[in-house]
PLY file of the C-alpha trace (Angstrom):
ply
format ascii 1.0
element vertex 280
property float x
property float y
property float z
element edge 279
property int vertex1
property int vertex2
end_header
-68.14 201.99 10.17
-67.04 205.60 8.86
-66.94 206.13 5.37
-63.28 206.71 5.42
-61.63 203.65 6.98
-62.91 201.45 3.40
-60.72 204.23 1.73
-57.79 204.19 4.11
-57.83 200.43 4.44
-57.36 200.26 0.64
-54.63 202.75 0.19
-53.08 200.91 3.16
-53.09 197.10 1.76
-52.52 198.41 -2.15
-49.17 199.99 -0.06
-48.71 196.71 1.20
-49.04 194.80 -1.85
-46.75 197.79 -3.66
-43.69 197.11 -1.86
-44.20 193.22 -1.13
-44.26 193.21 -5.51
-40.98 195.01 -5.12
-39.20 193.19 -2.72
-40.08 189.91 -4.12
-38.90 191.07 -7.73
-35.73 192.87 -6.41
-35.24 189.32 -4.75
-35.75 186.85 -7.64
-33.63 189.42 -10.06
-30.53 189.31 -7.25
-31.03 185.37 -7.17
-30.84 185.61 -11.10
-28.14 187.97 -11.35
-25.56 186.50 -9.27
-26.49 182.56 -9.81
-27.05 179.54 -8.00
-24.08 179.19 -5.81
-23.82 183.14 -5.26
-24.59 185.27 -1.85
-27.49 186.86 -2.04
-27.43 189.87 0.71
-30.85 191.63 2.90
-30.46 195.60 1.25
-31.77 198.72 3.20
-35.36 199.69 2.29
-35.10 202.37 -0.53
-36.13 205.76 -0.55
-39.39 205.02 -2.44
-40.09 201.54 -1.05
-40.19 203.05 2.53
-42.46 206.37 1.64
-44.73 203.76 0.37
-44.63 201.76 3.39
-44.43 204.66 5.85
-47.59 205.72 4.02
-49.73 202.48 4.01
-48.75 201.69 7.84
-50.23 205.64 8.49
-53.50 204.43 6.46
-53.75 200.91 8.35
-52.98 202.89 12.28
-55.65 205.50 10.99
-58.45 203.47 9.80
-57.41 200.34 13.13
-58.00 203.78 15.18
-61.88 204.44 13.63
-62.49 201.01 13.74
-61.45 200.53 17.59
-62.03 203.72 19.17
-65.39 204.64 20.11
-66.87 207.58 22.51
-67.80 204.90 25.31
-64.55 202.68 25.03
-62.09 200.30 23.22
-63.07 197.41 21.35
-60.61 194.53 22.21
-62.18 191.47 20.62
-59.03 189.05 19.53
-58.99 190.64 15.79
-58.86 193.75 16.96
-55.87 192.76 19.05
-54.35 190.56 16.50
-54.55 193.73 13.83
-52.69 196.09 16.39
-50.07 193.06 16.88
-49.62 192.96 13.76
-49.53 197.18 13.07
-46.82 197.94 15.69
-44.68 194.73 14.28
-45.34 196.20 10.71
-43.74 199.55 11.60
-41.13 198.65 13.83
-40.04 196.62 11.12
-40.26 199.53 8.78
-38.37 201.51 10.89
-35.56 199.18 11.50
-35.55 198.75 7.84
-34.27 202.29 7.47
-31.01 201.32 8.75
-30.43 197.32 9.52
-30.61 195.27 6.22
-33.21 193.05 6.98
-35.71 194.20 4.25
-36.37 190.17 3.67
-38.57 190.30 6.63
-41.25 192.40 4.83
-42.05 188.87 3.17
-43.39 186.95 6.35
-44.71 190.75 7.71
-46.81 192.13 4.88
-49.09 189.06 4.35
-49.96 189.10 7.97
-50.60 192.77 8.19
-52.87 192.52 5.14
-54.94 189.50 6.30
-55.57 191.15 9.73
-56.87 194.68 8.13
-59.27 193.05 5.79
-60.73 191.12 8.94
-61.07 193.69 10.81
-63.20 195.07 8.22
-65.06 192.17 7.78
-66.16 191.46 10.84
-68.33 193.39 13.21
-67.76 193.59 16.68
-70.01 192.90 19.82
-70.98 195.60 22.57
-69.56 192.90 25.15
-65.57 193.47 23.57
-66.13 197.63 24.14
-64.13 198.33 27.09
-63.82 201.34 28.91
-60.30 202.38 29.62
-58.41 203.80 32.41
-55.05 205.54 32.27
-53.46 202.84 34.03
-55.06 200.08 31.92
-54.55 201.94 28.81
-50.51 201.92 29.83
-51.18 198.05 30.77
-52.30 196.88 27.48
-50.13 199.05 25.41
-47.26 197.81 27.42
-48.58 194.09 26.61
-49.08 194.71 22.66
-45.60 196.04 22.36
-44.32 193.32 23.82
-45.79 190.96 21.81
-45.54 192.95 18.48
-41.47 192.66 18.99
-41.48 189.09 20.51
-43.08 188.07 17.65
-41.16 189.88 15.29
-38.47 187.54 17.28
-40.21 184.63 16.32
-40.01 185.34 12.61
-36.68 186.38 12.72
-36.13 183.21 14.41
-37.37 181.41 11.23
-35.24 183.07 8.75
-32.23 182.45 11.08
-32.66 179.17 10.72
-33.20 179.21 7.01
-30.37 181.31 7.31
-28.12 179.17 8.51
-29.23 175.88 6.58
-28.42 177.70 3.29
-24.98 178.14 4.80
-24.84 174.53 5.12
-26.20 173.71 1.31
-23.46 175.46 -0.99
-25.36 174.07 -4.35
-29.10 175.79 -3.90
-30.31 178.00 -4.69
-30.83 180.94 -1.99
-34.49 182.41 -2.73
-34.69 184.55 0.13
-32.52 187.39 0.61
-31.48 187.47 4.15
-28.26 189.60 6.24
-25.40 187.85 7.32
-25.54 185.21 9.87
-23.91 187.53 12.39
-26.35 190.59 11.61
-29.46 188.34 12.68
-28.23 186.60 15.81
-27.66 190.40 16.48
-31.07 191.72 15.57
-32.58 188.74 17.28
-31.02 189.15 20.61
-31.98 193.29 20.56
-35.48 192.20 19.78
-35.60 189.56 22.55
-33.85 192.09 24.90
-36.70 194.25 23.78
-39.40 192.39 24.24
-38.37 190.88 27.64
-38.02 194.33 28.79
-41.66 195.61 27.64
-43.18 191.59 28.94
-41.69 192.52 32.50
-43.27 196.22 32.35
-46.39 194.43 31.35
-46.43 191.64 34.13
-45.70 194.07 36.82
-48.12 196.88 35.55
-51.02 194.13 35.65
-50.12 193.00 39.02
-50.71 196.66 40.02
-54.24 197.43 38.07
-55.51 193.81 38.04
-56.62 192.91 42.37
-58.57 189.82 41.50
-57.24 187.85 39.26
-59.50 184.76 39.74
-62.73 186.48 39.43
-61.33 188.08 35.89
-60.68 184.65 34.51
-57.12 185.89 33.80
-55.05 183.28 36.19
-54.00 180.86 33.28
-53.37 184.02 30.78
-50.54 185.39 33.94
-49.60 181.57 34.46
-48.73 180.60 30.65
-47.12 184.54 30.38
-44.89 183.96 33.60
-44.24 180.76 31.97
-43.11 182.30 28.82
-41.05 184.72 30.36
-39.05 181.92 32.08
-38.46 180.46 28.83
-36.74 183.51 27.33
-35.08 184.29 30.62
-33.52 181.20 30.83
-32.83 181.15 27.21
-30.65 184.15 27.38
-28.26 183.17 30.43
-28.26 179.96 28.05
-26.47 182.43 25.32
-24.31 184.13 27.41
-23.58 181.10 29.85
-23.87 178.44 27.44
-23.14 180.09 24.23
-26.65 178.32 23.15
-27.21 179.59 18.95
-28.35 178.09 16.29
-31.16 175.96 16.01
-30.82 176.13 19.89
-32.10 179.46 20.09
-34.87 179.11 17.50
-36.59 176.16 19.54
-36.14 178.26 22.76
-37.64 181.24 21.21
-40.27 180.03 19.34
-41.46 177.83 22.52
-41.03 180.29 24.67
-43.61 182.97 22.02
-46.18 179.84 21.84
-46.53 179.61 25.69
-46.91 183.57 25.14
-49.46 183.19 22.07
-51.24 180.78 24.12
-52.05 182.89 27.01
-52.96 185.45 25.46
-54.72 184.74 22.09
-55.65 181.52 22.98
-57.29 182.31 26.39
-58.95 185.41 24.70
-60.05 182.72 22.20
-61.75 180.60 25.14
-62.86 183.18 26.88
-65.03 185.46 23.64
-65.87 182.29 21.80
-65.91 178.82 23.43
-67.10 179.57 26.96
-69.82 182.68 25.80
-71.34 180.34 23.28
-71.65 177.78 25.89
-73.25 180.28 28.45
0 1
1 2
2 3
3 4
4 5
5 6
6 7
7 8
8 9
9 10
10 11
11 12
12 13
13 14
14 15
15 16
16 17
17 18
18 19
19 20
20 21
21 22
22 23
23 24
24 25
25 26
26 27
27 28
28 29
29 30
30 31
31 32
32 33
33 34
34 35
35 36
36 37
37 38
38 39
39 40
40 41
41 42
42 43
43 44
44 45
45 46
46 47
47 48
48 49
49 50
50 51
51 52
52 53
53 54
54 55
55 56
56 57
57 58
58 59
59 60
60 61
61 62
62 63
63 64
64 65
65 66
66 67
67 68
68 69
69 70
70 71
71 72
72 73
73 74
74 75
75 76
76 77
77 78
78 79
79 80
80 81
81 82
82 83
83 84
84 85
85 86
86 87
87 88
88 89
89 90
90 91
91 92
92 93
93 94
94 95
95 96
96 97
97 98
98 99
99 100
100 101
101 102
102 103
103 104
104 105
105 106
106 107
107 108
108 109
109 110
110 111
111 112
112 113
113 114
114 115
115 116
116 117
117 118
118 119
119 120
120 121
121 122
122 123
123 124
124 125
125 126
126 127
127 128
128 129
129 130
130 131
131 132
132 133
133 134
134 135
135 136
136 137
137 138
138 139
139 140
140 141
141 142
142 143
143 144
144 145
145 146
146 147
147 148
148 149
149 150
150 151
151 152
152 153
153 154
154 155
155 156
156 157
157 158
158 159
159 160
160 161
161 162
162 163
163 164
164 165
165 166
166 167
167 168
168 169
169 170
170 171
171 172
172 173
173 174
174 175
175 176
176 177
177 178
178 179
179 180
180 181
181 182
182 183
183 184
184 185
185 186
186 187
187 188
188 189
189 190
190 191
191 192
192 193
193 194
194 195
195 196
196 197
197 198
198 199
199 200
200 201
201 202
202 203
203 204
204 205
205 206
206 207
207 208
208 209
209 210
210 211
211 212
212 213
213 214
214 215
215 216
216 217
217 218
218 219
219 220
220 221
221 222
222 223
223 224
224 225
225 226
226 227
227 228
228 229
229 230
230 231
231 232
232 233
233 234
234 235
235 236
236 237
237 238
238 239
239 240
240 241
241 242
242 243
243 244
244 245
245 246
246 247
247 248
248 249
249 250
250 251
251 252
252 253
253 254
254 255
255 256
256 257
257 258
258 259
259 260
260 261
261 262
262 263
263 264
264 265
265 266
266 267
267 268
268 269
269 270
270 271
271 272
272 273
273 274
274 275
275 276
276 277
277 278
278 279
């Protein structure tokens, strides 16, 4: 490991832990403020919140980069995956942040981004998860990260719409999460799901291209669940336009439609590094 990525990885989750301390106290002092029965509304990330998250998502890509990178290849074991997952969602997030209120999403996004730094530093990887890239599979997998970094930003967002719209339904709680208007996040989660489907379909049709034998890779049920998946939100989406599906409708379609994705790719990767190699 180089010397630097403990010292990057540190800056990066005390960053983390900076503005996730922030947001939760600017949260339960709005909640207090305005009372039980009050709205409570997402704000835009401040000037100093976001230099301190700009900052720690720089020290996380830096020290993911020493960690991963190597002169002979790429290591692509499933934390090392997981912890780039998790990076681009972190920063698009951040970015977003700048300009949509939806600041309340830093509390499902910061724990995960922590928790998948420290493993990466935990754990050491094997020579058999160093692979060598081409240009085209380089463009293949970042293609397939993106995608999944916003799809499952989708799925979170998902979640809060629905607590969203059950605190809309329960006048006399008290709203602990701070969260944009209803209309705001069916907005945000259809640009996100647009998004992702997008990036999913460059991804499918890019590994169609590089990958001639699917079989012999051991990669048929990872295409099978993903084509699966992207049926789901397909479907899901002439649902909303056709249908005018919302709601709780769209969460279960979404979030199925990211575990068939989450399942063919984590979970096969799973199979594949863990169960099946052991059993060799």
């Amino acid at each position: 490991m180089p010397a630097v990525v403990p010292t990057l990885s540190a800056l990066a989750l005390l960053g983390y832990l900076l503005a996730f301390g922030h947001l939760w106290r600017s949260l339960q002092h709005s909640s207090g403020q305005l009372g039980i029965t009050a709205e409570v509304q997402s704000t835009l990330l401040g000037p100093s919140v976001a230099l301190i998250m700009l900052s720690a998502v720089l020290c996380h890509g830096f020290a993911s980069t020493l960690l991963m990178v190597k002169p002979e290849g790429v290591y692509f074991s499933l934390p090392y995956v997981s912890n780039i997952i998790s990076l681009i969602l972190t920063l698009m997030i951040t970015v977003s942040s700048l300009r949509i209120p939806t600041s309340s999403l830093f509390l499902l996004v910061l724990p995960i981004g922590g928790l998948h730094l420290l493993a990466i530093n935990l754990l050491s990887p094997t020579a058999e998860n160093l692979l060598p890239l081409s240009r085209q599979l380089f463009l293949h997998i970042l293609l397939s990260l993106s995608a999944y970094a916003i799809l499952m930003a989708a799925a979170l967002h998902s979640i809060l719409l629905a607590v969203r719209e059950s605190s809309l339904k329960k006048l006399g709680t008290r709203r602990l999460i701070v969260l944009p208007p209803l209309e705001t996040m069916e907005a945000l989660h259809l640009f996100m799901i647009w998004s992702g489907l997008g990036l999913l379909s460059l991804s499918i049709l890019s590994g169609v291209v590089i990958l001639d034998d699917m079989l012999e890779q051991r990669l048929a049920h990872h295409t099978l669940l993903t084509g699966l998946s992207w049926l789901v939100y397909a479907s899901f989406l002439v649902g909303h336009y056709v249908l005018g599906w919302r709601g709780i409708t769209a969460v279960r379609w979404n979030l199925s439609a990211f575990a068939l994705l989450l399942l063919g790719y984590l979970g096969s990767k799973f199979v594949l590094e863990y169960l099946l190699s052991n059993g060799a």
